[in-house]
N, C-alpha and C positions, 0 to 999 in steps of 0.2 A: 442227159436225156437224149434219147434217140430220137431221129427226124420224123419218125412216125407219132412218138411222144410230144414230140414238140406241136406236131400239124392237129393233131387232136388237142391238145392243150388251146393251141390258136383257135380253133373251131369250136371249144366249150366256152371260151372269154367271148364270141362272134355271135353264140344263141344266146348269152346273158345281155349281152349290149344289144339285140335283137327283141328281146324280150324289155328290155327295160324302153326301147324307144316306141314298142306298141303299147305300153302301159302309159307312157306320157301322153300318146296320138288320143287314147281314149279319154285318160284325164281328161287332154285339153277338148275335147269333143262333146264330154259331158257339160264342162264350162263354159262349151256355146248356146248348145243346147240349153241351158241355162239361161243365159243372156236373150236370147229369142223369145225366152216366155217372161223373162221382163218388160222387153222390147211391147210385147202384144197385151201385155196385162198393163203397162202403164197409156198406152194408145186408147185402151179401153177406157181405163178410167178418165182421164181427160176428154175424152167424145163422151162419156157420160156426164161429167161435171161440166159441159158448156165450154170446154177450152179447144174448140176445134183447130187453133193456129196451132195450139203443141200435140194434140193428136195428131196430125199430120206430119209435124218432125217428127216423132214418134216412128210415124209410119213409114216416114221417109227413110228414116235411120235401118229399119227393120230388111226393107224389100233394099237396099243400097247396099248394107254392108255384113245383113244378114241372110237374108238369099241371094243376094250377087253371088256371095261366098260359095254358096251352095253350088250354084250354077256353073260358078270357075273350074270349080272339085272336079264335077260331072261333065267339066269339058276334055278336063286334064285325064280322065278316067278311059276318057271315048278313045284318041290317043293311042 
């Protein structure tokens, strides 16, 4: 294979490993996304049922390690 073959070859393996690491980013995106509307649907239910101590962790858990997250992102983005 000639070095123009080879550099294209390199650069077709570079957009599949490119493509397969923004199909991970989203997976794991959808699975926060995910996790945030547990986060919010279980806070809910607990301030409905009278358990305000675990609505609170709930909530704590949420704005701490669920929009922190967010916030980190969007700091790293500004950057």
């Amino acid at each position: 294979m000639d070095e123009v073959g080879a550099t294209q070859s390199s650069v077709n393996d570079k957009v599949l490993e490119l493509r397969a690491v923004a199909d991970e980013l989203r997976a794991l995106d959808d699975h926060r996304v995910a996790l945030g509307d547990k986060l919010v649907d279980l806070e809910y239910w607990f301030r409905r049922v009278g358990c305000l101590e675990l609505s609170d962790h709930a909530l704590d858990v949420f704005v701490s390690r669920y929009v922190g997250r967010v916030f980190e992102l969007a700091d790293g983005l500004r950057e």
